[in-house]
C-alpha positions in Angstrom: 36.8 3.1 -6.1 38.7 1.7 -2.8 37.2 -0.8 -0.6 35.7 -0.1 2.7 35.5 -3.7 3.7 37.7 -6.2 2.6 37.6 -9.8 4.4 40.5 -12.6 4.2 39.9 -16.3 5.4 37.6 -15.6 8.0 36.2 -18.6 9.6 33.8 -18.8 13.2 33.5 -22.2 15.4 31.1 -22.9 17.6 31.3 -25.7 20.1 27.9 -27.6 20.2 26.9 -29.0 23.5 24.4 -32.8 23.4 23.0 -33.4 26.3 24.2 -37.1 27.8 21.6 -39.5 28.9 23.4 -41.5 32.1 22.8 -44.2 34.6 22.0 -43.2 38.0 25.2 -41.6 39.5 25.8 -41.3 43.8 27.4 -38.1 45.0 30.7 -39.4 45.3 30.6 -40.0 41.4 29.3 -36.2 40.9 31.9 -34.4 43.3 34.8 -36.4 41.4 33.6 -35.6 37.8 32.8 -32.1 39.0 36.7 -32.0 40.5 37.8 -33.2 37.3 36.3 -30.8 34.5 37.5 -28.1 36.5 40.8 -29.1 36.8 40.6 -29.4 32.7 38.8 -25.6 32.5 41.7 -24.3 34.6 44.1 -26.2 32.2 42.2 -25.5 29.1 39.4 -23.0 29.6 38.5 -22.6 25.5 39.1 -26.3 24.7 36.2 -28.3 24.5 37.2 -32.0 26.0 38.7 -34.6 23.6 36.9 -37.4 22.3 33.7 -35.9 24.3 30.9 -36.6 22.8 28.9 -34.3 24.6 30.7 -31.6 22.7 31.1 -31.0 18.7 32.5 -28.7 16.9 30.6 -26.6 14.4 32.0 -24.2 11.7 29.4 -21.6 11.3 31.4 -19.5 8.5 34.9 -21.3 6.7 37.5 -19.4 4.7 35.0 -17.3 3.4 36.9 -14.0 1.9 35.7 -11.1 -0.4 36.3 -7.6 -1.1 33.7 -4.7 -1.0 34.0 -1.1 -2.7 32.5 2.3 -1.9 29.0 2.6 -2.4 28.2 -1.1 -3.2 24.8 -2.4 -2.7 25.6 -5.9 -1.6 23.1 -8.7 -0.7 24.2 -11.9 0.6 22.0 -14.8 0.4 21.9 -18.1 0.8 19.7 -21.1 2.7 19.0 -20.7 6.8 21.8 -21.8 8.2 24.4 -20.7 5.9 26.4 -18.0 8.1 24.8 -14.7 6.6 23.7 -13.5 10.1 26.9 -14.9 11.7 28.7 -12.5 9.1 26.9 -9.4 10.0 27.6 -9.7 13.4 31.7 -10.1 12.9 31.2 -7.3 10.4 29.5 -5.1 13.1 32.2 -6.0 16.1 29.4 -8.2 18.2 31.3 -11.4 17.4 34.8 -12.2 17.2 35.8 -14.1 14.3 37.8 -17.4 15.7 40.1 -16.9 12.7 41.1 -14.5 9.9 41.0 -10.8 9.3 38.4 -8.2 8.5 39.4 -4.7 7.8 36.4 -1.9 7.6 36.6 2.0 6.6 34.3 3.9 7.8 31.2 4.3 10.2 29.3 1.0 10.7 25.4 1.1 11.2 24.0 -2.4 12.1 20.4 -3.1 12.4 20.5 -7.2 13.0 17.8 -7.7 15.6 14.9 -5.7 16.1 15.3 -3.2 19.3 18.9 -3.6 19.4 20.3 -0.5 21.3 16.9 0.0 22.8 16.4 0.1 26.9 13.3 -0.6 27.0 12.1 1.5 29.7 13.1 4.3 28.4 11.1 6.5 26.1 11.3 6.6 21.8 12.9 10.1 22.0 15.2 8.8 24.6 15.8 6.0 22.9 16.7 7.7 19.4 19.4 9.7 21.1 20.7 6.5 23.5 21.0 4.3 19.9 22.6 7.6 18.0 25.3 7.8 20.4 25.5 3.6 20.8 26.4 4.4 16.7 29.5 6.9 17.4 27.5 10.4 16.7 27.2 13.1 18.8 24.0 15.0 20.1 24.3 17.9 17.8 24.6 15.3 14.8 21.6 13.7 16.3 19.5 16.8 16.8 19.6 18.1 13.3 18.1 14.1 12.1 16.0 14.2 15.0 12.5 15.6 13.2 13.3 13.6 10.0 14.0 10.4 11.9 10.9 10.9 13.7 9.0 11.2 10.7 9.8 8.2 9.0 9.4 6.0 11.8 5.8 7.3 12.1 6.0 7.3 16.0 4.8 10.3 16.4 1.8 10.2 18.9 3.8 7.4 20.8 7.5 9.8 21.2 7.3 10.1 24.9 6.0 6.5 25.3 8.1 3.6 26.8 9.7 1.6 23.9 8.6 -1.6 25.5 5.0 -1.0 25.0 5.9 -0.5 21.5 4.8 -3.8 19.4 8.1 -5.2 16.7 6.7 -3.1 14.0 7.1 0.0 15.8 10.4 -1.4 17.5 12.3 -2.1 13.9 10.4 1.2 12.2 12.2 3.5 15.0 15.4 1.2 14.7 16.0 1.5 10.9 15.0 5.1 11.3 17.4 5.8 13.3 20.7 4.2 11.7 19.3 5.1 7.9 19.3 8.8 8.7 22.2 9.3 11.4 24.8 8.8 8.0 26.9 6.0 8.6 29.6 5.3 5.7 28.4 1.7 6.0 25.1 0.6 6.5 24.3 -3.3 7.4 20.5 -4.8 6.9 19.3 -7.7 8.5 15.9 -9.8 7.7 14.6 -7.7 10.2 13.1 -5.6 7.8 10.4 -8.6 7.2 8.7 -7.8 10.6 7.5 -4.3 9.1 4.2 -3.7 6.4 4.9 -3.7 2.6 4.8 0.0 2.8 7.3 0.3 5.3 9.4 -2.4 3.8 9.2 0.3 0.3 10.0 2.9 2.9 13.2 1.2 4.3 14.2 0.1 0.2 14.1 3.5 -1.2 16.0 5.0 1.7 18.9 2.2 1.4 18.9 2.8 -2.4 19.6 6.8 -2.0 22.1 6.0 0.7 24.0 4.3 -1.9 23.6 6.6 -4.4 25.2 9.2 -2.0 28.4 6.9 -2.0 27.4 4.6 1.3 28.1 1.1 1.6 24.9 -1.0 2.2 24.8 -5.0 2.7 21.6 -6.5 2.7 20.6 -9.7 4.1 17.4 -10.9 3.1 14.9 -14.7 2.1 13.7 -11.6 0.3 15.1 -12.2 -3.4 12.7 -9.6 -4.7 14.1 -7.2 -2.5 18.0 -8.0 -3.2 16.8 -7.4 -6.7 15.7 -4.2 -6.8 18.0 -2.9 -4.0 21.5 -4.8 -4.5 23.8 -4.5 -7.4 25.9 -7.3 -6.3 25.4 -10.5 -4.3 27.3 -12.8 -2.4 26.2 -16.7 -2.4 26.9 -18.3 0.8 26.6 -22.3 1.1 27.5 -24.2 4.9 29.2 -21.2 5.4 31.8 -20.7 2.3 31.2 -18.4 -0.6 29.9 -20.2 -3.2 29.8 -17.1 -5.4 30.3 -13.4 -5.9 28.9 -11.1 -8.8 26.2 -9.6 -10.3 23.0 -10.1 -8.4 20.2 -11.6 -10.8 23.2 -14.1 -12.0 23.6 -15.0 -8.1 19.9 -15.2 -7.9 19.4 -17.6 -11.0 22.1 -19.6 -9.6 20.7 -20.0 -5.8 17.0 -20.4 -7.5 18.7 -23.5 -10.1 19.7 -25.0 -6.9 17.0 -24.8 -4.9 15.3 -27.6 -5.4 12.8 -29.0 -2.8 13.5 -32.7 -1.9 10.7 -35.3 -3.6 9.9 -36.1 0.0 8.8 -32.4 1.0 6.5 -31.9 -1.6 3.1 -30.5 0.0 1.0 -32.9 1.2 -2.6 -31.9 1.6 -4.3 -34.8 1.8 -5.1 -33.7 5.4 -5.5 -29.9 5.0 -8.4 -28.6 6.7 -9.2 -25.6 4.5 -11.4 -27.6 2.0 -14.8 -29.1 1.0 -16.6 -31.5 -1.0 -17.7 -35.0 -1.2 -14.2 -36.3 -1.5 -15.0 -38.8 -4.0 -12.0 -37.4 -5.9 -9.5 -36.1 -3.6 -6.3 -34.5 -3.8 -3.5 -36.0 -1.9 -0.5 -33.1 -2.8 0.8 -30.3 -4.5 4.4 -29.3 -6.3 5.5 -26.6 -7.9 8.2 -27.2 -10.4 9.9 -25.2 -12.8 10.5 -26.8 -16.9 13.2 -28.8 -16.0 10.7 -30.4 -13.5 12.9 -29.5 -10.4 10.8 -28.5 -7.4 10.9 -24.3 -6.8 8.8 -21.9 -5.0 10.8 -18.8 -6.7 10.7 -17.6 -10.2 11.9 -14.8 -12.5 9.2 -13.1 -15.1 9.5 -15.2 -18.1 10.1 -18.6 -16.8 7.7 -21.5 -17.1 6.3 -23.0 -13.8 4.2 -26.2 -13.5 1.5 -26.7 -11.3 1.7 -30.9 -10.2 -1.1 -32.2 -8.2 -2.2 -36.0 -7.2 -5.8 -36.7 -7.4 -7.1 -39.5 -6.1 -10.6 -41.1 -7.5 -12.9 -43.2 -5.8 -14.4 -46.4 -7.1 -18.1 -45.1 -6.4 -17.5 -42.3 -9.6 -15.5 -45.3 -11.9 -15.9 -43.7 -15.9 -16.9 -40.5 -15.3 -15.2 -38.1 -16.1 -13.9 -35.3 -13.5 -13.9 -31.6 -14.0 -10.7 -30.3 -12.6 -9.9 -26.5 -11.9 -6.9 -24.1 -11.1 -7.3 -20.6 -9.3 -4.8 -18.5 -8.9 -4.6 -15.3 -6.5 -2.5 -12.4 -5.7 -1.5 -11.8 -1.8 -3.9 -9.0 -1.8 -7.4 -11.1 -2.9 -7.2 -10.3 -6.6 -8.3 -13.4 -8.4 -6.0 -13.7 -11.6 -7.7 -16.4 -13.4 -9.5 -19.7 -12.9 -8.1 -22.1 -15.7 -10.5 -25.1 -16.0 -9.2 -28.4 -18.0 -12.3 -27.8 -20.3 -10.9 -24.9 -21.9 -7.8 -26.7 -22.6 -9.2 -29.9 -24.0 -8.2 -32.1 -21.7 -9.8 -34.4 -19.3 -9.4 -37.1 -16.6 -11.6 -39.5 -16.8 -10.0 -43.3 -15.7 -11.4 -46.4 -13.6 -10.1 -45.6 -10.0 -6.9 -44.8 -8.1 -4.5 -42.1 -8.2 -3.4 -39.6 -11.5 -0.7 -37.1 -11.7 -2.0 -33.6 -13.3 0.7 -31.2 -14.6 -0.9 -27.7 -15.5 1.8 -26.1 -17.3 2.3 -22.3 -17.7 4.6 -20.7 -19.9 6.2 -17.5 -20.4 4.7 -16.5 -16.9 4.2 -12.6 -17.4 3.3 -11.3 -14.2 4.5 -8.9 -12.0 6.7 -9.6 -8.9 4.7 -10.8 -5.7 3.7 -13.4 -4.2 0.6 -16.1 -5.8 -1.5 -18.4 -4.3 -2.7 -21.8 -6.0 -6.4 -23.1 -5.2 -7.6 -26.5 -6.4 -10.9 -27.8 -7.6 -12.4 -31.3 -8.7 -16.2 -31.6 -9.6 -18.7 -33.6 -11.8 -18.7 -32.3 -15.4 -21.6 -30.6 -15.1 -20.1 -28.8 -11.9 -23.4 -29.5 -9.8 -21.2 -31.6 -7.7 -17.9 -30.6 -5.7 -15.5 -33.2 -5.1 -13.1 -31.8 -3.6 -12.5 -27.6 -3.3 -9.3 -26.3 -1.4 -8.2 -23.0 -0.9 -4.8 -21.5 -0.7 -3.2 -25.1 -0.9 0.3 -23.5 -2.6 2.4 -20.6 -3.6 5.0 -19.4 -5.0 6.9 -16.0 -5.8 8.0 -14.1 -8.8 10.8 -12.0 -7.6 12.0 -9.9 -10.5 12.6 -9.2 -14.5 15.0 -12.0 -15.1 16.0 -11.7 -18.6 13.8 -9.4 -20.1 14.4 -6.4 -18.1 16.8 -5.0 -15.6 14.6 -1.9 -14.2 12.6 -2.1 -11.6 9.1 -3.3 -11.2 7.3 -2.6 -7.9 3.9 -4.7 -7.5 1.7 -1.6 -7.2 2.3 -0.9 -11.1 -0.1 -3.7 -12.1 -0.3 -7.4 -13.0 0.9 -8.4 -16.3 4.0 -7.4 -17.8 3.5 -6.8 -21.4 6.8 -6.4 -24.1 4.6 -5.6 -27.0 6.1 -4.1 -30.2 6.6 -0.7 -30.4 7.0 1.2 -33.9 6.9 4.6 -35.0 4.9 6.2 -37.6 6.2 8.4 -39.8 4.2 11.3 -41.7 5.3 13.0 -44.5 
């Protein structure tokens, strides 16, 4: 299949301005500086000044080259800051690129920012014809979307409304509407998607997913990795603004996961959270989530094993007793998973004072993609008496089927993913 966007050593520089803290200067000292960085514009208006240290230079993409086919569903990912936004934009033509080459076949359709295209005085109906032509098609092209467009933006009662008394859901549902269904060869996603409902955000998957499958280019930017998963075939790793890597998207995944690791410093401290109660005569000081090779991680595939670290701290006043601890866990919408208690695992904490580290370690984690909140609990072992009780203290995210399946798995089909064995029975 040919390529419809195929990018050579493009790079992007910024020039960073710091702000200089000075003496006291009189006005003679301020009209001859001021006569003297305009004589250097005139002479150089692009250059920033040499040896200035009010100026730096910052590469926000290097060298960074790929090639993309036909009907590719292509997510790029990588940390904040890596250049995935300041791609889209030299992809859609809103930035030039301060060196290299990008050619592009085909109709580009950009949703980056949410209301981009949009005046905002003007009405939703106004505006869906105003952001169809902003995207190169003409009003009979636009009238034959228009009822369909409409529709899936759910804007309805609020058509003939002025889109700036629309709030940023409404904004990015009319957006996306509009450049999904106006067919543009190439369609290009940016987080923006994340200010919509989970509902919406399914909307907006399944109609990228069927443009592709009618032969449409789609790239996908998203902190999403569940959403790269089920939508993107391929992925492109960017790291301080290089490509790191290019292939198949759970590989690209596994590898941006394996090297996300949260620095020892940054582990959650919730010695001061607010969200708790109890006595306090045992406390806990943090939490960490770590996968088995005990790197710190907030994002895992089904399958994996994930620990659950957390520093308790005992007081002197409770010295040889022995302290009940407790782990909750919770789906995003309220549904408690399970409450595993140390009891039921034979273990216990029982020491003079000070601190201990608890590791609570689950393996072959079987449930379906979403995200899963952690609650903590310490208590006497009789559990009349809370130590310390505190709710929602970490999370993290299963994102996908990782190795033990490829198809996808939306968080509405349930919570546990079994792989039982399956036989058949044969009669005679």
């Amino acid at each position: 299949m040919s390529s419809v966007i195929t990018v050579e050593n493009l790079s992007k520089r910024y020039i960073i301005g710091h702000q200089k803290q000075e003496r006291y200067a009189t006005l003679r000292d301020t009209l001859a500086n001021g006569a003297r960085n305009i004589a250097g514009k005139l002479r150089h208006p692009f250059a920033a000044p040499e040896n200035d240290p009010t100026h730096e230079e910052f590469w926000a993409l290097k060298d960074v080259s790929f090639d993309i086919k036909q009907g590719d569903r292509v997510g790029i990912i990588g940390r904040n800051g890596a250049g995935k936004s300041t791609l889209l934009k030299i992809l859609s033509r809103i930035t030039e690129p301060t060196s290299g080459k990008v050619s592009i076949k085909g109709r580009v359709a950009s949703l980056l920012e949410v209301g981009t295209g949009f005046h905002p005085e003007l009405s939703g109906r106004e505006n869906i014809f105003l952001n169809g032509a902003i995207l190169g098609m003409s009003k009979a092209e636009i009238k034959s979307k228009f009822d369909e467009i409409v529709a899936f933006a759910e804007v309805e009662k609020f058509l003939d409304t002025p889109v700036k008394r629309y709030s940023s859901g409404m904004y990015v549902r009319l957006a996306f509407a509009v450049a999904a269904h106006l067919e543009p060869e190439i369609l290009i996603v940016d987080e923006v998607l994340a200010v919509g409902d989970a509902q919406f955000q399914k909307k907006c998957l399944g109609k990228m997913e069927d443009a592709s499958k009618e032969g449409r280019t789609v790239l996908f930017v998203s902190h999403n990795l569940s959403a790269i998963s089920q939508l993107c075939s391929t992925a492109i790793l960017l790291e301080q603004g290089c490509v790191r890597l290019t292939g198949d998207v759970r590989k690209i995944i596994d590898l941006h996961l394996s090297n996300d690791v949260i620095d020892r410093s940054d582990v959650n401290n919730i010695s001061g959270c607010p969200n708790r109660n109890g006595n306090m005569e045992a406390c806990f000081e943090s939490i960490d989530i770590q996968d088995q090779s005990k790197l710190g991680r907030t994002t895992f595939s089904i399958g994996e094993n994930i620990n659950i670290c957390f520093k308790v701290s005992i007081s002197e006043r409770i010295i040889g007793q022995t302290v009940k601890l407790a782990v909750q866990l919770r789906t995003s919408d309220g549904i408690n998973l399970c409450n595993m208690t140390d009891v039921d695992s034979h273990f216990q904490l029982s020491r003079t004072s000070g601190s201990e580290v608890v590791t609570v370690k689950l393996s072959d984690v079987r449930w379906y993609p979403g995200i899963y909140y952690i609650s903590l609990w310490a208590g006497s072992v009789d559990s009349k008496e809370t130590y310390d009780a505190i709710a929602d203290c970490g999370k993290f995210e299963i994102i996908g089927g990782g190795q033990l399946t490829s198809r996808h798995l939306p968080r509405s089909a349930g919570l546990v993913f079994l792989t039982p064995e399956w036989q058949r029975d044969n009669h005679t």
